[in-house]
N, C-alpha and C positions, 0 to 999 in steps of 0.2 A: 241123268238129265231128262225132266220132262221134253215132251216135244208137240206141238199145238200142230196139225197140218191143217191148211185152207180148206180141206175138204173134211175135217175132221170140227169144224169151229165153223162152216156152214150151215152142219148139222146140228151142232148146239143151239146155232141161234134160228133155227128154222120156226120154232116155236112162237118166233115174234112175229111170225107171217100167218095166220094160222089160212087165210083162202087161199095163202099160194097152193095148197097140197103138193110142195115141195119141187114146182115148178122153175120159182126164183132161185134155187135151189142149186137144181142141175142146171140153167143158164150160168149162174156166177161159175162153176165148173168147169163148161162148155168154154167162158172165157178163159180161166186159167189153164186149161188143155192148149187153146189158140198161141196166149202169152208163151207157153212151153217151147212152143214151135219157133216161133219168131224169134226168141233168145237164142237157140239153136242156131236160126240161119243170123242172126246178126251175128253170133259170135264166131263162123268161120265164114262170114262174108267174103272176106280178103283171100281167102283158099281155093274157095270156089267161084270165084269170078261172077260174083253178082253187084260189086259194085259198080258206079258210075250210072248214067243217064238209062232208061231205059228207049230216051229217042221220042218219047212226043210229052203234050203239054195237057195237065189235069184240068179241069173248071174254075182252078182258082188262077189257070192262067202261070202256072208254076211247073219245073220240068222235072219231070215224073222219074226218081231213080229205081232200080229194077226190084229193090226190097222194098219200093211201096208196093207194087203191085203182087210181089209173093205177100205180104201184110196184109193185102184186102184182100186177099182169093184164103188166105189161112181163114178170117173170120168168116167168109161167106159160107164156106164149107163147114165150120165146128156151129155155126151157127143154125145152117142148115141137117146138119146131121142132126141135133139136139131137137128139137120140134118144139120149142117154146117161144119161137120168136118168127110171126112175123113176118116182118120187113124188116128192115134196115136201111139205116142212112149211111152212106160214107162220105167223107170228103174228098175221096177222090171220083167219086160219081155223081152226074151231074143231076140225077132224077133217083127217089127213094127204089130200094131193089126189095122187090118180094120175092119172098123167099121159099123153094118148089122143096121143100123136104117131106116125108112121108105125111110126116102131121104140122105142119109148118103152117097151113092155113087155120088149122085151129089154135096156132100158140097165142096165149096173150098176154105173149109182151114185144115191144118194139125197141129196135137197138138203134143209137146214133153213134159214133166211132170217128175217131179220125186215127187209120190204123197204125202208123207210125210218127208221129210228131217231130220235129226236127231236124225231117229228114234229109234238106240243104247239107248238116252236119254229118251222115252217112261215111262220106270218101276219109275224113280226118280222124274220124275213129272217137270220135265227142258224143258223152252219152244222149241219147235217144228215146223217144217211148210210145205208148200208146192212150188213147183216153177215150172213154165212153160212160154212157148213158142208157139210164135204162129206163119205160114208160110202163105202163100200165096200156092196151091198146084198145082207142074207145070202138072203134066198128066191131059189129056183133063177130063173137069167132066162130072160123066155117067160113066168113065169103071173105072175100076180095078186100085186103087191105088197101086204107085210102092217108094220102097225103096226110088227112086231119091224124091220123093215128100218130104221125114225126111231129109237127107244127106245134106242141105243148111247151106253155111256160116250163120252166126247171122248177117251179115249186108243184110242180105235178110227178115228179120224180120217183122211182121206188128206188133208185138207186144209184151209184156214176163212181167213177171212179179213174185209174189209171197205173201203166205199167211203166217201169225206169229200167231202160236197158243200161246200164252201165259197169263201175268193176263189179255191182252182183246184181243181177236181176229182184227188181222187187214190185210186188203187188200192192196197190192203199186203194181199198172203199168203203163205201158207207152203206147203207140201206137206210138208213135217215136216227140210225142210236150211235151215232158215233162213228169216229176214223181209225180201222187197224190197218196195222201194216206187214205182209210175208214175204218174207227174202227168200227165194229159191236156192234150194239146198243139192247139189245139181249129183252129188253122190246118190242120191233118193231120189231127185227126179219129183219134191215136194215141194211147193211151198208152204215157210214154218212161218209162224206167229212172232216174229221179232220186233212188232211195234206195236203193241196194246195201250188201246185209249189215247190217238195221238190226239195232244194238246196243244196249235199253236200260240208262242207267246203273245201277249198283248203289246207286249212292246219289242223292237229293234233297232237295230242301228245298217242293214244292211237293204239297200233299195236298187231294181234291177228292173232297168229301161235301156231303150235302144239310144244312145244320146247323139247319135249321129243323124239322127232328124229333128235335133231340138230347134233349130231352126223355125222348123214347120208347126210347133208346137203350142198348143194355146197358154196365155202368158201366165195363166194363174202356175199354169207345169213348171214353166220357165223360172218362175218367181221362186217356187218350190227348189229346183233344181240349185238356185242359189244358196236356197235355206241352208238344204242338207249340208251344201259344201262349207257354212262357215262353221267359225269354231266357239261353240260353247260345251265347257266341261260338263256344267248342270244338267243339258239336255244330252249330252252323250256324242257330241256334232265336231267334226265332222262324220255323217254317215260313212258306210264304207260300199261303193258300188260294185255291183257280183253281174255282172250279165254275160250268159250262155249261147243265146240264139236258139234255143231248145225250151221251149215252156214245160215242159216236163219237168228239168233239169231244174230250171230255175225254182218253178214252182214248190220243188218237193224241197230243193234246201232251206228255203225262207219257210215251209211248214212246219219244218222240226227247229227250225234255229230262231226263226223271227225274222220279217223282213215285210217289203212291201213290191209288188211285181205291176209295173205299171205300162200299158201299152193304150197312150194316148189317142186322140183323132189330130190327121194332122192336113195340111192344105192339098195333101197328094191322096190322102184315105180321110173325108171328113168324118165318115162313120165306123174310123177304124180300123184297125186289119185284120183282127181275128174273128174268127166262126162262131156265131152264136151256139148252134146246134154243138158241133165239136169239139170246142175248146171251153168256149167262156162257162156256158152255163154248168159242166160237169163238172170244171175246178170250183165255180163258184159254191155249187153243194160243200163237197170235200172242205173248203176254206170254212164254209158257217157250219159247220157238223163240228169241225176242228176249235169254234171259237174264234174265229175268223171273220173279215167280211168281205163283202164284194158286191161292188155298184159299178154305172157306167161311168163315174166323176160327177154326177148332178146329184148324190143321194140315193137314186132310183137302182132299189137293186139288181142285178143279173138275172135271180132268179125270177123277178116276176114280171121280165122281158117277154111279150109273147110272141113267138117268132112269122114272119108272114109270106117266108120263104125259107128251102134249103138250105141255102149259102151266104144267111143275112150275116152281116158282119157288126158291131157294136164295139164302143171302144173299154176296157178293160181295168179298175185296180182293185186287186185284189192281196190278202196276206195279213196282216198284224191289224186287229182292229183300232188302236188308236192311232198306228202308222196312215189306215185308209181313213178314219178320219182327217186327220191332219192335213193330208195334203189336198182333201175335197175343201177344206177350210179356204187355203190360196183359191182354189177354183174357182168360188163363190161372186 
C-alpha cells in the first residue's frame, strides 16, 4: 500500500511556492507537530484530569476550559520554536502575541488560530478542533511586528486550514491549489493523505444552524428555515438538520457530504457571533478552494471582509454553493 505522509506531500508541493524557500514549508509542519500534541492531550483528557473550567474568562467573555489553554501554549511554543512566524493571533488572547523565538523576528509569516474550537463541547467527549490562518507579514522582517501584519482580508491569504479531533484526528488545508485531507495514523505517529482533491458538493440536503435563537433571527432565515422544512420530492425537501455546536465538526461533514453551515446575526449578536480572524475567514478559504462559497448573507464575500480589529465578529454562511446561494435569495 502506497502511503502519502503530510510531510512527505509538503514537499512535493513546495515547488508551487518557489519565494517561500521552504519556509511555508516547515510552518505547515511546525502546525502538524502542534495538532500531534493536542490529539494526544484530547485523547487522555479524561485520565489526566484536564477537563472542566480552567476558572476564569477569555476576551470573548466565554470560560476558558484547561485544554484551551494547554491548546494555545502548544502553538505558541512549536510556533515559536519554528522561526517563521512572527506573531500570532489567538482567540483566546486579547492583543496579537509576538513571538521571542531565536529567529522569530525575521519569520515572514503571521498566524491567526483559534486553538481549540468547540471547546464548550470538551467535558462530553463531542468532536473538537483547531483552525488557522496563515499571512504573508507586511512590516519589513527584522523589526517589530505590527497589528497591520494580523488585520488582512482572507483573500490576502497564503493559506488556512483546520484540525478534527474526533474518532480519528484529521488535517484539511489549502495553500490556495486545492483542499487535501490527512488522517493521523497514530501507530506512525503521521499524518497520511486520505483526502485528495476534496470537492465539496454543489448541492445538499443537510443544513446546520443553531435554531434555538430563531427567534432572534432575520426573517429572510426564518422564511428559509420554513423552506427547508416543507416537502417537495423534486427539490429533495425536507432538508435534514445536523447541528454540533462545534464548527469544526459541522463544518467538515457538510464539506465532504454537502450541506450548508449557517450562523446568522441575531438581536442579541447583530453582527454575529463568530470571529472574523478565526473562524470565518479560514473556513471561508477552505469552502472556495473546495468549490464552495461563503459570504456574510448580503453576497459580500468573507474573504474580502477587511478586518478592523482582533476580535471582529461577522455573521457567517458558508458550504454548498448553490445551497449558499439559495438561502441569500430569502435574505434579499
Amino acid at each position: 500500500m502506497s502511503i502519502t505522509t503530510l510531510g512527505q506531500f509538503i514537499i512535493e508541493k513546495q515547488m508551487d511556492f518557489p519565494f517561500a524557500k521552504g519556509e511555508l514549508s516547515r510552518l505547515l509542519r511546525d502546525i502538524g507537530i502542534a495538532s500531534k500534541i493536542i490529539s494526544r492531550e484530547v485523547n487522555k483528557a479524561g485520565l489526566t484530569q484536564i477537563l472542566g473550567d480552567f476558572g476564569s474568562v477569555n476576551v470573548q467573555g466565554e470560560d476558558v476550559k484547561k485544554l484551551d489553554i494547554i491548546g494555545n501554549e502548544t502553538f505558541i511554543w512549536a510556533l515559536s520554536k519554528g522561526g517563521e512566524v512572527c506573531a500570532m493571533a489567538s482567540e483566546e488572547n486579547d492583543d496579537m502575541i509576538p513571538l521571542n523565538g531565536f529567529y522569530s523576528k525575521s519569520g515572514k509569516y503571521v498566524v491567526c488560530i483559534d486553538p481549540l474550537d468547540g471547546s464548550s463541547n470538551i467535558d462530553v467527549n463531542v468532536s473538537i478542533g483547531t483552525i488557522f490562518s496563515i499571512y504573508r507579514r507586511i512590516s519589513e522582517p527584522g523589526t517589530e511586528p505590527d497589528l497591520k501584519d494580523v488585520l488582512q482580508a482572507g483573500n490576502q491569504l497564503v493559506g488556512a486550514g483546520y484540525v478534527v479531533y474526533g474518532t480519528s484526528t484529521m488535517l484539511v488545508y489549502s495553500t490556495g491549489a486545492g483542499v487535501n485531507g490527512f488522517t493521523l495514523d497514530p501507530s506512525i505517529g503521521e499524518f497520511c493523505l486520505s483526502h485528495p482533491d476534496i470537492m465539496t458538493p454543489k448541492d445538499g440536503k443537510v443544513y446546520s444552524i443553531n435554531e434555538g435563537n430563531a427567534a432572534e433571527f432575520p426573517e429572510g432565515v426564518k422564511t428559509y428555515l420554513d423552506w427547508v422544512k416543507g416537502t417537495n420530492k423534486e427539490e429533495n425537501r425536507p432538508y435534514t438538520a445536523r447541528y454540533i455546536g462545534s464548527m469544526v465538526a459541522d463544518f467538515h461533514r457538510n464539506l465532504l457530504k454537502g450541506g450548508v453551515f449557517i450562523y446568522p446575526p441575531t438581536a442579541k449578536a447583530p453582527n454575529g457571533k463568530l470571529r472574523l480572524l478565526f473562524e470565518c475567514i479560514p473556513m471561508a478559504f477552505i469552502s472556495e478552494q473546495a468549490g464552495g462559497k461563503a459570504t456574510i448573507g448580503d453576497g459580500s464575500r468573507i474573504l474580502d471582509v477587511i478586518p478592523e480589529k482582533l476580535h471582529q465578529r461577522v455573521p457567517a454562511i458558508m458550504g454548498s454553493a448553490n445551497m449558499v446561494d439559495k438561502l441569500e435569495d430569502f435574505m434579499k
